[in-house]
VOROTOR-976551 format. One record per atom (N, C-alpha, C, CB): residue number from 0; y, z negated, x. Coordinates in nm, 4 decimals, always signed. Each point is the difference from the previous one (the first is absolute). Glycine has a CB too. Layout:
N
PT num north up east
PT NUM Y Z X
...
! end
This chain:
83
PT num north up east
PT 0 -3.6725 +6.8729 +4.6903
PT 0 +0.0319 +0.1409 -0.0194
PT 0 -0.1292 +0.0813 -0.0058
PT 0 +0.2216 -0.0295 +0.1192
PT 1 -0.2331 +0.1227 -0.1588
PT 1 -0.1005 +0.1191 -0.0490
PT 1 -0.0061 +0.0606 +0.1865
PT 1 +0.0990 +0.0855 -0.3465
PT 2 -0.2178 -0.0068 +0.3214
PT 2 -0.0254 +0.0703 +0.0873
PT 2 -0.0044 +0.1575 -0.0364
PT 2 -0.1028 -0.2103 +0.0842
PT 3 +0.1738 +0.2504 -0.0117
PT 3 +0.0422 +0.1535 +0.0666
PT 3 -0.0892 +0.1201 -0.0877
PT 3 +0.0363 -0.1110 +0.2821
PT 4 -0.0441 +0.1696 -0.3553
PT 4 -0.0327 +0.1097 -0.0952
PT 4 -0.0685 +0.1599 +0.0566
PT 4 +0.2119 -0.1353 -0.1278
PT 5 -0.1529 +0.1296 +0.2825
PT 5 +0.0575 +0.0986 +0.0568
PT 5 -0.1483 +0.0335 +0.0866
PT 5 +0.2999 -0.0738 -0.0046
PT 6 -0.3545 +0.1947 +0.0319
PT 6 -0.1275 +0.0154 +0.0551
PT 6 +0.0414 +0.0753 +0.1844
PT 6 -0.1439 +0.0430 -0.3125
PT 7 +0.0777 -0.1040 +0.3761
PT 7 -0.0167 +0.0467 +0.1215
PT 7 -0.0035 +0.1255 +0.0180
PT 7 -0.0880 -0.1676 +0.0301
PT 8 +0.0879 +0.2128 +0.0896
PT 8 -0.0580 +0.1190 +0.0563
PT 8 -0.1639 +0.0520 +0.0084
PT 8 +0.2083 -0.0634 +0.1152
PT 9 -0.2513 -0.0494 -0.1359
PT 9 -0.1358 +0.0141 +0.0220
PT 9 -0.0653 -0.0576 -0.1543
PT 9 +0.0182 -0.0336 +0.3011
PT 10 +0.0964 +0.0624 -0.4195
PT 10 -0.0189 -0.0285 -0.1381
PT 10 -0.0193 -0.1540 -0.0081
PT 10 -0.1036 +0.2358 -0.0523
PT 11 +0.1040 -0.2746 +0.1631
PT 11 -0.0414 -0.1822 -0.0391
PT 11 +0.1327 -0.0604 -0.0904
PT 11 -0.1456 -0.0625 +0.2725
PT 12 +0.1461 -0.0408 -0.3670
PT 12 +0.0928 -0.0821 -0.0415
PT 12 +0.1020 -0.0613 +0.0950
PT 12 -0.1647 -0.0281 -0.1543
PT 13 +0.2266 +0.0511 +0.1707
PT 13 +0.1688 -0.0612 +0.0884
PT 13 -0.0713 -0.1814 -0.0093
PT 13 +0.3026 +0.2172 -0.1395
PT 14 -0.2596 -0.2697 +0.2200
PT 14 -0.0351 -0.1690 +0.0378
PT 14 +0.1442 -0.0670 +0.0141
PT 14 -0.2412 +0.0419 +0.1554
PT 15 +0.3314 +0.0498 -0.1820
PT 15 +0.1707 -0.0865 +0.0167
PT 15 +0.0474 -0.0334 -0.1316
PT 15 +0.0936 +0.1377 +0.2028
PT 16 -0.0545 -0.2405 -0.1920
PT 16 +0.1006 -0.0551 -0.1676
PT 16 +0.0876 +0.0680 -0.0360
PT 16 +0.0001 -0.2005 +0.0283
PT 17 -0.0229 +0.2486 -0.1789
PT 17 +0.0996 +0.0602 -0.0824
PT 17 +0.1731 -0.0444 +0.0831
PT 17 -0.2022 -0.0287 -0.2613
PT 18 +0.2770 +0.1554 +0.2082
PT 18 +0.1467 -0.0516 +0.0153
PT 18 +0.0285 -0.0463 -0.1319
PT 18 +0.0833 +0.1574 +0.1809
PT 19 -0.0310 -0.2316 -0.1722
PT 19 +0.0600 -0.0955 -0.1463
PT 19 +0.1013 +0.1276 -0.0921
PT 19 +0.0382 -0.3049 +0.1597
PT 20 -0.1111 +0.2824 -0.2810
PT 20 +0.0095 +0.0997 -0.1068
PT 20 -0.0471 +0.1304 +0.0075
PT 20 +0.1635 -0.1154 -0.0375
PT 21 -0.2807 +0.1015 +0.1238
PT 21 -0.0601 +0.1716 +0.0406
PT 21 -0.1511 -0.0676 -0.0488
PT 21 +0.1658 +0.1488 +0.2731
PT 22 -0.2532 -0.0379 -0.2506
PT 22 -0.1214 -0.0203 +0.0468
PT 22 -0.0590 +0.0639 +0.0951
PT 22 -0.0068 -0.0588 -0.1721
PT 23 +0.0889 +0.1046 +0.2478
PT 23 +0.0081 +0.0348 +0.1008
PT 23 +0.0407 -0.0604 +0.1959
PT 23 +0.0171 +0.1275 -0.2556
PT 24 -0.0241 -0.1227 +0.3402
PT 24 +0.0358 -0.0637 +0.1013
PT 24 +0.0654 +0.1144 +0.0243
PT 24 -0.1570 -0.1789 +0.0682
PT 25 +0.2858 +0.1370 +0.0738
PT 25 +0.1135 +0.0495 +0.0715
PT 25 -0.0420 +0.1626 +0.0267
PT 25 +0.0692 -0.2576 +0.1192
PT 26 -0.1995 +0.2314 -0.0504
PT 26 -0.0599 +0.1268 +0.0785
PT 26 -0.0844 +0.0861 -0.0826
PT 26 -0.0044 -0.1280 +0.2041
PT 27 -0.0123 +0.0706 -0.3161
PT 27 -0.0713 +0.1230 -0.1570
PT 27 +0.1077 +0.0275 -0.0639
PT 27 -0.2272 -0.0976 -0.0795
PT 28 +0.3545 +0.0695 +0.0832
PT 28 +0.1077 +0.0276 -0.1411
PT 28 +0.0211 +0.1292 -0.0339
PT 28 +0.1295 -0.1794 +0.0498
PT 29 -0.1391 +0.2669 +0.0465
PT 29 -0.0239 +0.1638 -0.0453
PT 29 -0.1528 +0.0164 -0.0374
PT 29 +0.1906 +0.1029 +0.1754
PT 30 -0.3386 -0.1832 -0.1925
PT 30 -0.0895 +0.0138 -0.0824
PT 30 +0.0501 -0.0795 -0.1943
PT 30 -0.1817 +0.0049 +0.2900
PT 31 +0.2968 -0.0485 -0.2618
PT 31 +0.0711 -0.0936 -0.1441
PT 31 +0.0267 +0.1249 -0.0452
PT 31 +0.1288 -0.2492 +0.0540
PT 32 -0.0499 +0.3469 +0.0037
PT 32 +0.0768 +0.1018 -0.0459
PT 32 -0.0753 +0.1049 -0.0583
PT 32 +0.1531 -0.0577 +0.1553
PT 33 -0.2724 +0.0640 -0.0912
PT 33 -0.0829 +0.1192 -0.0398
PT 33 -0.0883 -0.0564 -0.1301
PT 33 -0.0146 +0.1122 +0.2663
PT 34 +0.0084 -0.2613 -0.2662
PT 34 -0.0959 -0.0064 -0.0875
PT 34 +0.0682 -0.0517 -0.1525
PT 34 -0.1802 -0.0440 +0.2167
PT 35 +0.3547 +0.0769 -0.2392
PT 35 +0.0905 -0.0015 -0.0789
PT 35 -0.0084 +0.1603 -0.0424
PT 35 +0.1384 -0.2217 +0.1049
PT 36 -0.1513 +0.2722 +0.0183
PT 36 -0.0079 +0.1841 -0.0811
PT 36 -0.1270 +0.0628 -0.0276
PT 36 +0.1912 +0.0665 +0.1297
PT 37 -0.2659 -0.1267 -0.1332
PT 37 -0.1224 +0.0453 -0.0304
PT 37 -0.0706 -0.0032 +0.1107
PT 37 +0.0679 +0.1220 -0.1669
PT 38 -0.0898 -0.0729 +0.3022
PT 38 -0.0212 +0.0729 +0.0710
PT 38 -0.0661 -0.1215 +0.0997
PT 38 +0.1823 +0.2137 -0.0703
PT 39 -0.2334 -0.2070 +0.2137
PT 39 -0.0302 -0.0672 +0.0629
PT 39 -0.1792 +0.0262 -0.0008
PT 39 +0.2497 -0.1444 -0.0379
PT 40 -0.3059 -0.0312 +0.0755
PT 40 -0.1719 +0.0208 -0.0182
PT 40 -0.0724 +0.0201 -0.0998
PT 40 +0.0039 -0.1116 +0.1321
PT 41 +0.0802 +0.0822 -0.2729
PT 41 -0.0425 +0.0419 -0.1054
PT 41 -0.0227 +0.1099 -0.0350
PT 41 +0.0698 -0.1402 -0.0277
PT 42 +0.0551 +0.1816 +0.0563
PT 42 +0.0452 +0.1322 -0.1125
PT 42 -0.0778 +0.1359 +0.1316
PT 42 +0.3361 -0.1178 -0.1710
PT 43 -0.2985 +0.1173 +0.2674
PT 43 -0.1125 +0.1346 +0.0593
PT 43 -0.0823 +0.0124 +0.1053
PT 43 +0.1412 +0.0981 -0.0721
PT 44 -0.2001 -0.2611 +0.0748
PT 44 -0.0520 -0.0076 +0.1095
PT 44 +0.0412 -0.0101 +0.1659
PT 44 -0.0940 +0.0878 -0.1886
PT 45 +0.2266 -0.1231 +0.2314
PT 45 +0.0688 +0.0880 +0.0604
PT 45 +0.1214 -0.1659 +0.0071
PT 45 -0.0860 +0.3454 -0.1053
PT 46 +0.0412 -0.4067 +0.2331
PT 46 +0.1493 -0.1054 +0.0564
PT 46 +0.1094 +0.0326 -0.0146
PT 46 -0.0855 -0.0614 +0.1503
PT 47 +0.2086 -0.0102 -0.2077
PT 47 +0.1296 +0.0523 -0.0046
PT 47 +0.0301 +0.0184 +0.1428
PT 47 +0.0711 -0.1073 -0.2178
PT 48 -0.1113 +0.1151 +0.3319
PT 48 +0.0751 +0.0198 +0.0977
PT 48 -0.1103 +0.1372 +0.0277
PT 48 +0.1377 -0.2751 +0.0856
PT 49 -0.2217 +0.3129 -0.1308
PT 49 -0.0385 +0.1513 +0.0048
PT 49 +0.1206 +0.0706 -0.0583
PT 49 -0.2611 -0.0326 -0.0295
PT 50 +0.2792 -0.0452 -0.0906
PT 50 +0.0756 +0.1110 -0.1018
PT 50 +0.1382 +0.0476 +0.0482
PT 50 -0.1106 -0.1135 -0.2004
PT 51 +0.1522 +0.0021 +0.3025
PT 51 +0.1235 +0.0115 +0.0172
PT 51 -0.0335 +0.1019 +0.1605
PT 51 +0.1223 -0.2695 -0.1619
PT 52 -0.2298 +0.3251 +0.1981
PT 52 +0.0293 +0.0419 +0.1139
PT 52 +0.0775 +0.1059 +0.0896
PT 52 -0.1512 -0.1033 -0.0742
PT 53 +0.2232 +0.0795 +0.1478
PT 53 +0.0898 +0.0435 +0.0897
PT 53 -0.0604 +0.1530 +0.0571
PT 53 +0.0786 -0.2724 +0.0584
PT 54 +0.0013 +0.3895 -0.0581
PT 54 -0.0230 +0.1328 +0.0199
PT 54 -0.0256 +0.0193 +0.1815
PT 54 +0.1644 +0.0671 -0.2510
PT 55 -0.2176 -0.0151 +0.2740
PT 55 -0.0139 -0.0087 +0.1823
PT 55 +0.1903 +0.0251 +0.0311
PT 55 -0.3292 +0.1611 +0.0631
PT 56 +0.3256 -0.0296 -0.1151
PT 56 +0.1398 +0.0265 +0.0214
PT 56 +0.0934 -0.0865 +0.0102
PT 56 -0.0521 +0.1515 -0.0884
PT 57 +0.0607 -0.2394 -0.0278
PT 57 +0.1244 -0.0984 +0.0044
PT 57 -0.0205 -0.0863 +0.1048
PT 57 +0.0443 +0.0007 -0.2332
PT 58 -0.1594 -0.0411 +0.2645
PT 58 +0.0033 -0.0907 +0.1150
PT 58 +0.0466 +0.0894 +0.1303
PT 58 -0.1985 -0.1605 -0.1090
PT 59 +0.1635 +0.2159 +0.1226
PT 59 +0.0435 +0.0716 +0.1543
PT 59 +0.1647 +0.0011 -0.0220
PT 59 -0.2391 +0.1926 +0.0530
PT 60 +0.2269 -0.1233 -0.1329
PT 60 +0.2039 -0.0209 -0.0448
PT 60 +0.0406 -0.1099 +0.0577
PT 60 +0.0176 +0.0784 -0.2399
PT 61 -0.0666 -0.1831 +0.1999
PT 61 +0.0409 -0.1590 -0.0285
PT 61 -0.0203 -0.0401 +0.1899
PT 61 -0.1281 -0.0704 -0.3371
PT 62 +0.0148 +0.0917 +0.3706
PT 62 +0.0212 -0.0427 +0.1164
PT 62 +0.0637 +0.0984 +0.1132
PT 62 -0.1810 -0.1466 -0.0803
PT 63 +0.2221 +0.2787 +0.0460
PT 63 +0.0617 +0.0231 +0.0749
PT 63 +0.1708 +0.0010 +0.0281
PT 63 -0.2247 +0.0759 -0.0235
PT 64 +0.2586 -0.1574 -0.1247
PT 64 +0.1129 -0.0274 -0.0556
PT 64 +0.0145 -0.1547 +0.0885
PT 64 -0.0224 +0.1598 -0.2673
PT 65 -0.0808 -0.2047 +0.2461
PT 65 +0.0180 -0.1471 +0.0826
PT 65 +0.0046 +0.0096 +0.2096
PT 65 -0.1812 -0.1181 -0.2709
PT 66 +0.1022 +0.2175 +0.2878
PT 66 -0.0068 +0.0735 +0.1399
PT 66 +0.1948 +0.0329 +0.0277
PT 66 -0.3191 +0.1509 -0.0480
PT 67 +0.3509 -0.1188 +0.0110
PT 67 +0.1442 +0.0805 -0.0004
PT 67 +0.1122 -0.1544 -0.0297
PT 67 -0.1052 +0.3082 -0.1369
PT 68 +0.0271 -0.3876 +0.1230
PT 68 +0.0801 -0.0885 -0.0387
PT 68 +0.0202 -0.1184 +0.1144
PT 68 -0.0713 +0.0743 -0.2432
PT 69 -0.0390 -0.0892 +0.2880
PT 69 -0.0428 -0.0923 +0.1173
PT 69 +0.0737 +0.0714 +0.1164
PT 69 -0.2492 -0.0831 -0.0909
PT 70 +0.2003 +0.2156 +0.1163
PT 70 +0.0761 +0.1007 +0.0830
PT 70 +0.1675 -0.0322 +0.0445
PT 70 -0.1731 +0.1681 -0.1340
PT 71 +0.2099 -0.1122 -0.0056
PT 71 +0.1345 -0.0406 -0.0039
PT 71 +0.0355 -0.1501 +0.0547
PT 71 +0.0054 +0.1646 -0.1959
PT 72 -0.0839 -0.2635 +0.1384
PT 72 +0.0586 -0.1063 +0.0525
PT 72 +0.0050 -0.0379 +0.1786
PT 72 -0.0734 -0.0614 -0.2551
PT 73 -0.0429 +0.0996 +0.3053
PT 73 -0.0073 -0.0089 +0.0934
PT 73 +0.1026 +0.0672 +0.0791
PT 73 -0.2030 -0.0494 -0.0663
PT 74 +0.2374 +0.1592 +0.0430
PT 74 +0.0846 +0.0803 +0.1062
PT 74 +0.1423 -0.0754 -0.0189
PT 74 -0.1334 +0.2592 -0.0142
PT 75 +0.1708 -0.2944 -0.0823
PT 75 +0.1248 -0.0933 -0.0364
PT 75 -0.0112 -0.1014 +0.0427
PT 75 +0.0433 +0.0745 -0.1664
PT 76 -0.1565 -0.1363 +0.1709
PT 76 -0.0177 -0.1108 +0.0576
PT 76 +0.0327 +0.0386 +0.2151
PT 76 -0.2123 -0.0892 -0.2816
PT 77 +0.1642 +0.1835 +0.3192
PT 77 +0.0032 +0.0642 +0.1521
PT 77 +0.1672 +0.0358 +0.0356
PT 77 -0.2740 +0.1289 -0.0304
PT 78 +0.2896 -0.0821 -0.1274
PT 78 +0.2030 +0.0765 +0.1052
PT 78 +0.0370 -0.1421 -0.0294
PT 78 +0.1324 +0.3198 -0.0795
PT 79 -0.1351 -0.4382 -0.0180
PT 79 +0.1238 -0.0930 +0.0172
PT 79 -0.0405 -0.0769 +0.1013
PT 79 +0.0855 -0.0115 -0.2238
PT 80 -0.2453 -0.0373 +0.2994
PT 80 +0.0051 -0.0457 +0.1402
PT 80 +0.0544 +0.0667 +0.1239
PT 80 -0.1683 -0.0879 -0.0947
PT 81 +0.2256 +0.2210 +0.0669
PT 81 +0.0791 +0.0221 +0.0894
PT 81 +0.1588 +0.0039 +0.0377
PT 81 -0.1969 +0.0718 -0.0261
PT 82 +0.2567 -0.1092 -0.1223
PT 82 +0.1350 +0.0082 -0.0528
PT 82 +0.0558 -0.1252 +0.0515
PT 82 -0.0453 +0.1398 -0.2106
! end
């Protein structure tokens, strides 16, 4: 099998084997995607996982959506040890 297409974080060449019918490996397949649309290390200088980056906002959302969630479980988890 071919080796991995897909560039590091630190721009180095990926060292993992292609996934069969990619040229890409498991953990670059969103660098496959970017480099089907143009875009990625080629096209602006700029890692597809820059391109794709996440807004501060949404993350706080996200984990405080996950906070509220754990929460919940726990206290459900507290009234049925007493039921």
């Amino acid at each position: 099998m071919e080796r991995c297409h897909g560039k590091t974080k630190a721009g180095a060449r990926c060292k993992r084997t292609a996934s069969a019918g990619s040229d890409f490996c498991a953990i670059h397949a969103d660098q496959a995607k970017a480099a089907a649309a143009g875009a990625g290390p080629k096209g602006n200088g700029k890692s597809a996982s820059a391109a794709q980056e996440r807004d501060p906002l949404d993350t706080i959302i996200a984990a405080t959506a996950l906070g509220v969630v754990v929460f919940a479980a726990l206290t459900l988890r507290r009234l049925f040890r007493f039921l």
